[in-house]
matplotlib code that plots the C-alpha trace (Angstrom):
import matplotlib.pyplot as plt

x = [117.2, 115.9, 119.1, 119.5, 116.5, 117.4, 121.0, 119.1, 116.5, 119.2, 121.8, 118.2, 117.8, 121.1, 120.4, 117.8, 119.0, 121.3, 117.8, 116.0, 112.5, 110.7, 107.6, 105.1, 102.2, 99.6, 101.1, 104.3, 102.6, 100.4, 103.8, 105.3, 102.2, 102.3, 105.8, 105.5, 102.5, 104.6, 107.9, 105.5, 103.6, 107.6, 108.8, 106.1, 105.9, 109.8, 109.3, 106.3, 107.4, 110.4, 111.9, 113.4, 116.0, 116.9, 117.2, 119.8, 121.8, 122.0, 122.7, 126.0, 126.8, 126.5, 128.6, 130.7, 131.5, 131.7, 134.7, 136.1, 135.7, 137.5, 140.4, 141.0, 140.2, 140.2, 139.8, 136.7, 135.3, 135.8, 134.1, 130.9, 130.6, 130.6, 128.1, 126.2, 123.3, 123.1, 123.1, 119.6, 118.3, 119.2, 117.5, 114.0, 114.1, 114.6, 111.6, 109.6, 107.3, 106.8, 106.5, 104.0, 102.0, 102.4, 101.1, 98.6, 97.8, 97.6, 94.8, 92.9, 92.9, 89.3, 90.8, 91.9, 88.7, 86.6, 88.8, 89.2, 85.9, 85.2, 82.0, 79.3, 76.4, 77.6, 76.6, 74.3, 75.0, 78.7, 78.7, 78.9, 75.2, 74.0, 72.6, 76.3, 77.6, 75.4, 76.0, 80.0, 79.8, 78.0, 80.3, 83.2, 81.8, 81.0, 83.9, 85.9, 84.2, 85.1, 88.4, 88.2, 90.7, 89.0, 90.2, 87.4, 88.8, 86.0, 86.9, 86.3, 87.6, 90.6, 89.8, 90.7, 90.4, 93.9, 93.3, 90.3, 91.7, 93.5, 90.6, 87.3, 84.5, 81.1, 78.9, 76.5, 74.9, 77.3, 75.0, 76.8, 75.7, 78.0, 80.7, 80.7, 80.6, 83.1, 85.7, 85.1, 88.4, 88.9, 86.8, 88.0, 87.1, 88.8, 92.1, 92.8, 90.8, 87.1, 86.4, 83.4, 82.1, 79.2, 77.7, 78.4, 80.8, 82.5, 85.8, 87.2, 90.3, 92.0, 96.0, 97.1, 100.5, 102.0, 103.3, 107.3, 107.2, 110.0, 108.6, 105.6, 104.8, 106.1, 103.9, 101.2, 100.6, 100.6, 96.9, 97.8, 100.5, 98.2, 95.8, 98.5, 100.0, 96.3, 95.7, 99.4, 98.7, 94.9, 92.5, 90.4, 89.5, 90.3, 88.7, 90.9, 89.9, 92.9, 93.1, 95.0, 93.7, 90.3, 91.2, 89.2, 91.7, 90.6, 94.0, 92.7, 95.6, 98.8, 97.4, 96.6, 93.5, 93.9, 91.2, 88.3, 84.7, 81.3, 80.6, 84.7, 83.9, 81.0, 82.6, 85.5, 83.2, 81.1, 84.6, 84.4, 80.3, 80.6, 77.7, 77.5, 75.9, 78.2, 81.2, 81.8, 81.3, 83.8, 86.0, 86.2, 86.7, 89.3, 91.7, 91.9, 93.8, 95.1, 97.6, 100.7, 101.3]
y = [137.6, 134.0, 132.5, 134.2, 132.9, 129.3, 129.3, 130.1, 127.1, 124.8, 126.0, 125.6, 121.9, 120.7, 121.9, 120.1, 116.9, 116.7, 115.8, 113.1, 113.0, 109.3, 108.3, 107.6, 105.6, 104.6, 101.7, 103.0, 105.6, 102.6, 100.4, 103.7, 103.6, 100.1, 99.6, 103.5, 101.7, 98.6, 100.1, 102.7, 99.2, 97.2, 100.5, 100.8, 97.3, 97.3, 100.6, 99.1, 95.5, 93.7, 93.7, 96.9, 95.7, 93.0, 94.9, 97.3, 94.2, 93.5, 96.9, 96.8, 93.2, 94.9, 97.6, 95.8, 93.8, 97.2, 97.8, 94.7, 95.2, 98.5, 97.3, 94.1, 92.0, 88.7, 86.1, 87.8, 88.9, 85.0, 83.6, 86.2, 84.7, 81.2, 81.6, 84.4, 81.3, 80.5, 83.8, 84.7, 80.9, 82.6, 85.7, 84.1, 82.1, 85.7, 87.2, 84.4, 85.7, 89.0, 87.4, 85.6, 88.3, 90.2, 87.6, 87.4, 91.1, 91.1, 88.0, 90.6, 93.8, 94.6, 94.2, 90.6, 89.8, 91.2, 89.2, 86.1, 85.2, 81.8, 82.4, 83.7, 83.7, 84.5, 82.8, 85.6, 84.0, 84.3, 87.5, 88.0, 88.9, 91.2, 88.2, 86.5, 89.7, 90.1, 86.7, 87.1, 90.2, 88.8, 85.7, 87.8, 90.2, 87.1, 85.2, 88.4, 88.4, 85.2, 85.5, 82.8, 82.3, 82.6, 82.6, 83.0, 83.4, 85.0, 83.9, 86.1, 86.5, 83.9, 79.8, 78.7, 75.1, 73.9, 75.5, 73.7, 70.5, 70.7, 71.1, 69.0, 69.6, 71.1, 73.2, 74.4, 78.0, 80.5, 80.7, 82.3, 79.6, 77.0, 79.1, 79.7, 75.7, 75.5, 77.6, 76.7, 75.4, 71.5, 70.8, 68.6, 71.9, 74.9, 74.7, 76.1, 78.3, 78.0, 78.7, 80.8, 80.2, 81.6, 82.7, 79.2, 77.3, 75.1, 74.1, 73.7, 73.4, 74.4, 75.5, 78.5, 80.1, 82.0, 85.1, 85.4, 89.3, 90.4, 93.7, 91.8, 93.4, 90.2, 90.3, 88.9, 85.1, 82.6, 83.2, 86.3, 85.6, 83.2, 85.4, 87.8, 84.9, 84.0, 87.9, 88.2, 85.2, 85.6, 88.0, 86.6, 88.9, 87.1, 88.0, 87.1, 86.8, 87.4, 84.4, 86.6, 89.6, 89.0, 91.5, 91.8, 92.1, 91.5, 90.9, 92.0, 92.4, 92.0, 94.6, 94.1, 96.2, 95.6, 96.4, 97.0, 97.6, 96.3, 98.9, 98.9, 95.5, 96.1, 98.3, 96.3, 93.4, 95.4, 96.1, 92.5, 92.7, 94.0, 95.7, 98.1, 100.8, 100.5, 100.9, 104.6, 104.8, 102.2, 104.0, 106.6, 104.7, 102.5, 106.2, 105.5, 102.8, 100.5, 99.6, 97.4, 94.8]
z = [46.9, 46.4, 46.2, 49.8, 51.1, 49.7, 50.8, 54.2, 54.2, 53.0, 56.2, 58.5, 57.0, 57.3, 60.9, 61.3, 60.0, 62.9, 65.4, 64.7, 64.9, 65.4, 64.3, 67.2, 67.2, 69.7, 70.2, 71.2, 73.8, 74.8, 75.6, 77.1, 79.9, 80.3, 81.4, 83.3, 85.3, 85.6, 87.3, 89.7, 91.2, 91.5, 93.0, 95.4, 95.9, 96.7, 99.6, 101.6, 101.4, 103.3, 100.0, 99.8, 102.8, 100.9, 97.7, 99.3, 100.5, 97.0, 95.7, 98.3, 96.7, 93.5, 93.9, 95.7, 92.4, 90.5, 92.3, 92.2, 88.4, 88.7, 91.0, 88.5, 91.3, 89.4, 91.5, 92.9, 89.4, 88.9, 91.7, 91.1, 87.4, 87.9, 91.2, 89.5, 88.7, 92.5, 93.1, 90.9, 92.7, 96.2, 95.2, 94.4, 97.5, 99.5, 97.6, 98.0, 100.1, 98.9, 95.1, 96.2, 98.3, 94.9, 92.8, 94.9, 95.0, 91.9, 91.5, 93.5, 90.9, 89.9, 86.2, 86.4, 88.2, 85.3, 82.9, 84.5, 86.4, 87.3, 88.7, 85.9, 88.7, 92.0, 95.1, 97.5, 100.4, 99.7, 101.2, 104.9, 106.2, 108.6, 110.8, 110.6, 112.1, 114.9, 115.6, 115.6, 117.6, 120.0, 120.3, 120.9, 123.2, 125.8, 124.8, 126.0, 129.3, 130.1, 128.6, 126.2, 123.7, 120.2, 116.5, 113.8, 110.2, 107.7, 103.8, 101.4, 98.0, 98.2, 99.1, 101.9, 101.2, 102.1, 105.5, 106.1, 105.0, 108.1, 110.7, 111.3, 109.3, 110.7, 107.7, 110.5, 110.7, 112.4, 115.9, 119.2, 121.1, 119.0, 118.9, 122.6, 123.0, 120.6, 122.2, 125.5, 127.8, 127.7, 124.8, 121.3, 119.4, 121.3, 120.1, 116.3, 114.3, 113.1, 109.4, 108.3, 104.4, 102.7, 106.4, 107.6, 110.2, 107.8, 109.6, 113.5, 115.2, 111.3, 111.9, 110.0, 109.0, 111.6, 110.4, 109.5, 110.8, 113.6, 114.1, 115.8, 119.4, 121.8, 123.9, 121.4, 121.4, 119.2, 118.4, 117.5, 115.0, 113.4, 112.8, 110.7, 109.2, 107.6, 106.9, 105.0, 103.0, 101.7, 101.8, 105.0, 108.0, 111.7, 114.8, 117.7, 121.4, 123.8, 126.4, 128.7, 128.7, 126.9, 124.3, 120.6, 118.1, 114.2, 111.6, 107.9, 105.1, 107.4, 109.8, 113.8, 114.8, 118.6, 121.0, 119.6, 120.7, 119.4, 117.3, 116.3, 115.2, 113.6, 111.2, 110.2, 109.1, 107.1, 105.1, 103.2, 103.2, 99.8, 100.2, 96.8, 98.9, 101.6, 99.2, 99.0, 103.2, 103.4, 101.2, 103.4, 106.6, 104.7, 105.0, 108.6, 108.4, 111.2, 114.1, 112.8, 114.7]

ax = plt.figure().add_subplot(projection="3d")
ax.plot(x, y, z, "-o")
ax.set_aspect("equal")
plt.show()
């Protein structure tokens, strides 16, 4: 009876030998979730990005070349090698821009800003005050009955120093009544953008990126498209008066709010107030989302 039972383990572990079972560690199922969190962010960054038209362009190159591979087309296969380094080149200029949106997402995360913070006492006036907004409210509620053309960029987490390199430097309090005179028709100062730091006026007539989009409505102006082109590159919110039609509009993170009332207003600056007790009401209204452009 035992050598039964043996002769039956021994046919169960020369079974077994045939699966192999590794050895995992934490660090493996730490490197597992890393790379798992890694291809979710490229994937999603790949569907809701420009990128993913471009990536199927590539995929038909791709398997284009498969089947050149399978056909034995040599002088194709031949050409593909020796241009596959200008190729790779050609492919980083493409996804330039949305590398660099994603780079600069990714400056943003709440875990890189913990690691890497280059300010150990922040500034409190770095954060857009209640008086700031009455005052820009008010500004572009008269500047919109007059129907004069406005563009007011709000900083907030990333510099906008080479942007205001490019205007003429005020560092006055943000008042409606110098804004008003600032905008107005004919003047040196009404044309470009003014520049709000720390709940002050730092920069006029500054010249921003326009924004590389073609699904942009065409009926929106060059005002307009600067606005989105500042909002795609940085974190900034722009309020943007309509010359024409004396519209509010307000571009925040590549999207075109378009018009919007005082109290409309009112609510998409308190998004960058960073207010702590504002965060989990902001939270919610962040789910409504916007109008694309």
């Amino acid at each position: 009876m035992a050598g039964i039972a043996a002769s039956i383990w021994s046919s169960i572990r020369s079974y077994l030998d045939w699966f192999y079972f590794p050895k995992i560690s934490w660090t493996d199922v730490l490197d597992i979730i890393i790379i798992a969190y890694l291809i979710y962010h490229i994937l999603l960054w790949l569907k809701t990005s420009r990128a993913w038209t471009l990536l199927r362009g590539i995929g038909i190159i791709v398997l284009f070349l498969g089947l050149a591979a399978l056909l034995r087309l040599n002088t194709i296969l031949w050409i593909s090698k020796n241009l596959i380094n200008v190729f790779l080149l050609a492919i980083i200029i493409l996804f330039q821009p949305e590398l660099r949106n994603a780079l600069d997402e990714l400056g943003r995360k709440n875990i890189l800003r913990n690691i890497i913070n280059n300010t150990t006492t922040k500034d409190p006036d770095r954060n857009l005050s209640d008086r700031t907004v009455f005052e820009l409210v008010k500004t572009v509620t008269e500047l919109s009955k007059t129907k004069t053309g406005a563009l007011i960029v709000l900083e907030h987490e990333t510099p906008l120093g080479e942007y205001i390199n490019t205007g003429i430097l005020i560092d006055a309090e943000v008042t409606e009544q110098l804004l008003v005179n600032i905008f107005e028709k004919n003047t040196p100062l009404h044309d470009g953008a003014v520049i709000v730091r720390n709940n002050r006026i730092i920069a006029a007539t500054c010249y921003l990126p326009l924004t590389e989009r073609t699904d942009v409505n065409k009926e929106l102006g060059t005002r307009h498209r600067a606005g989105l082109g500042i909002s795609e590159a940085t974190d900034s919110m722009t309020i943007i008066v309509s010359e024409e039609t004396g519209g509010i509009s307000i571009a925040h993170r590549g999207v075109l709010y378009r018009d919007l009332g005082e109290a409309q207003i009112r609510e998409k600056l308190a998004d960058i107030q960073d207010k702590p007790d504002d965060k989990p009401v902001r939270a919610k209204r962040a789910k409504k989302g916007g109008h694309k452009a």
